[in-house]
Legacy VTK file of the C-alpha trace (Angstrom):
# vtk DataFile Version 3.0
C-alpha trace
ASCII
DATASET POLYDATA
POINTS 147 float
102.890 113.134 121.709
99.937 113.536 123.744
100.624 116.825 125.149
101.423 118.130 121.441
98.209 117.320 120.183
96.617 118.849 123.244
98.849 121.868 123.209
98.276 122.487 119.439
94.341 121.920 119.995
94.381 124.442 122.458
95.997 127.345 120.912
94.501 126.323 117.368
90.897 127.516 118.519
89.595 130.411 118.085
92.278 133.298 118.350
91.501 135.562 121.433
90.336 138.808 120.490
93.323 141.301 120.701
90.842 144.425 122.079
92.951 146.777 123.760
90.597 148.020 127.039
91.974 150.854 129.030
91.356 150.848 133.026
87.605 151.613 133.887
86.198 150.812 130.366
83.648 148.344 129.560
84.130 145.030 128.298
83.029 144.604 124.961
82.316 141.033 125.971
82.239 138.532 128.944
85.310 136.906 129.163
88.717 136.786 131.003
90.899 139.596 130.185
94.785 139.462 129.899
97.236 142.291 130.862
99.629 143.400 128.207
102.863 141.527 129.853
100.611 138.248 130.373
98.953 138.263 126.331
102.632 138.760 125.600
103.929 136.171 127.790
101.012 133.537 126.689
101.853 134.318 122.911
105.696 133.832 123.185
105.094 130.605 125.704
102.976 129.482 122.514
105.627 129.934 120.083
108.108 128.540 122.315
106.212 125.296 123.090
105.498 125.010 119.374
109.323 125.271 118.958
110.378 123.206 121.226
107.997 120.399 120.247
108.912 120.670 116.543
112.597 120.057 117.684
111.653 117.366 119.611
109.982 116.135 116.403
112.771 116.916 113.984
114.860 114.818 116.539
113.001 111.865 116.630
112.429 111.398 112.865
116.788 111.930 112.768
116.918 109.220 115.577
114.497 106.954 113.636
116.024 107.871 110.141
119.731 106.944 111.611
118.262 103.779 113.201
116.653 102.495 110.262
119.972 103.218 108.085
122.298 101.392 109.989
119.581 98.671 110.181
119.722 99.004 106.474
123.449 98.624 105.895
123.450 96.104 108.491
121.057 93.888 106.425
123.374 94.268 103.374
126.717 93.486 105.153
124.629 90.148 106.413
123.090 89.796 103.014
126.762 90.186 100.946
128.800 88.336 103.640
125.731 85.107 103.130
126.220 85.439 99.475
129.757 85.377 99.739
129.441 82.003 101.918
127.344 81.123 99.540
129.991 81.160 96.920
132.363 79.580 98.413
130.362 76.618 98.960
129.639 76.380 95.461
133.117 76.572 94.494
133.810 73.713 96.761
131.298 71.758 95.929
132.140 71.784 92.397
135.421 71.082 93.420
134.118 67.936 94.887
132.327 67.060 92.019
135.195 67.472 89.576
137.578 65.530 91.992
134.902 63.086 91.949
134.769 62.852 87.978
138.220 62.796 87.854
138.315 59.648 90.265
135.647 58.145 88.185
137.251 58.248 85.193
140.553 56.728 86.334
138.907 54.030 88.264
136.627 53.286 84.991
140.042 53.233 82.970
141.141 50.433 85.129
137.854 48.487 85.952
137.081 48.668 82.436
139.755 46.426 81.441
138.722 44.421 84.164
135.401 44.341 82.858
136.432 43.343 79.510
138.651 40.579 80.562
136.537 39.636 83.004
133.865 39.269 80.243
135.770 37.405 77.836
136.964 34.820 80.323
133.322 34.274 81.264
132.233 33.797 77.975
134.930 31.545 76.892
134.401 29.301 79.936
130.717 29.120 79.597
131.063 28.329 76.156
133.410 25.800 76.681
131.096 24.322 79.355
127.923 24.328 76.911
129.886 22.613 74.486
131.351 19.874 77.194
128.010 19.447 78.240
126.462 18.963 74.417
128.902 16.396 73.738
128.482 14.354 76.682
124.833 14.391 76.694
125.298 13.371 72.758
127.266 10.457 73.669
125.352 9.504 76.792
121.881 10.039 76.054
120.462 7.713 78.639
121.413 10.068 81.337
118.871 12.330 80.152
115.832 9.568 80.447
117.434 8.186 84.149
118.035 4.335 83.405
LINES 1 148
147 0 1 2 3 4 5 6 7 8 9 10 11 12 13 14 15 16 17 18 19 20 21 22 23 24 25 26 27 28 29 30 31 32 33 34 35 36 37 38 39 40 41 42 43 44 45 46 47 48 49 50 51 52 53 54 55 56 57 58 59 60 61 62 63 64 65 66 67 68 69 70 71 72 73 74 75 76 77 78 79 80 81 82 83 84 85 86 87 88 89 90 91 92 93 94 95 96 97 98 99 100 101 102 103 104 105 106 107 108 109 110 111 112 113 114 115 116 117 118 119 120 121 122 123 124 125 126 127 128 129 130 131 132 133 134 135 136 137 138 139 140 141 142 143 144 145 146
């Protein structure tokens, strides 16, 4: 990257004056002076370097480009294949849950009779012992006083 910038910096100054000067001429200027073949050669080595770097370019930015879609559609196979999981364990949880209901209920059928008959019986022998114990502390009221 380096040598681009230093390659374009140097053939982005100042153009080189294109004078043609025949053998035993004066110099217009001070200055180094190119033959034909070498101006020629330095221009084409120019566009060639300019070329080859723009290439080099263009083929890094398709290398990063392809690299960055595959880590794209990588992301979304991850991403669909977690929702997917994701799913699933819903579906089985709510599975659970409804097996769970279902469980509830039928146990509730069946302890709920227990319930109630277990309620009744407990309220009829409680209020069979209240009543025992109001008669006999009726007819023995002494009991109550401790003589």
């Amino acid at each position: 990257m380096k040598k681009i910038l230093l390659v374009s910096m140097l053939f982005s100054a100042t153009s080189l004056a294109q004078t043609a000067i025949s053998v035993g001429q004066k110099a217009p200027e001070d200055g180094v002076f190119l033959t034909k073949e070498e101006a020629a050669k330095m221009i084409a080595d120019k566009e060639s370097l300019i070329e080859k770097h723009q290439l080099e370019l263009e083929t890094q930015k398709n290398k990063l480009e392809t690299k960055a879609e595959s880590d794209l559609k990588i992301a979304e196979l991850k991403l669909d294949i977690e929702k997917e999981k994701n799913i699933a364990i819903i579906n089985l949880k709510q599975k659970q849950i409804d097996n769970l209901y279902k469980e509830l209920e039928n146990d509730w059928e069946i302890s709920g009779i227990w319930w109630l008959g277990g309620g009744i019986l407990i309220g009829t022998v409680g209020s069979i012992a209240i009543f025992f114990a109001a008669t006999q502390i009726q007819q023995t009221p002494s009991l109550l006083v401790g003589q």
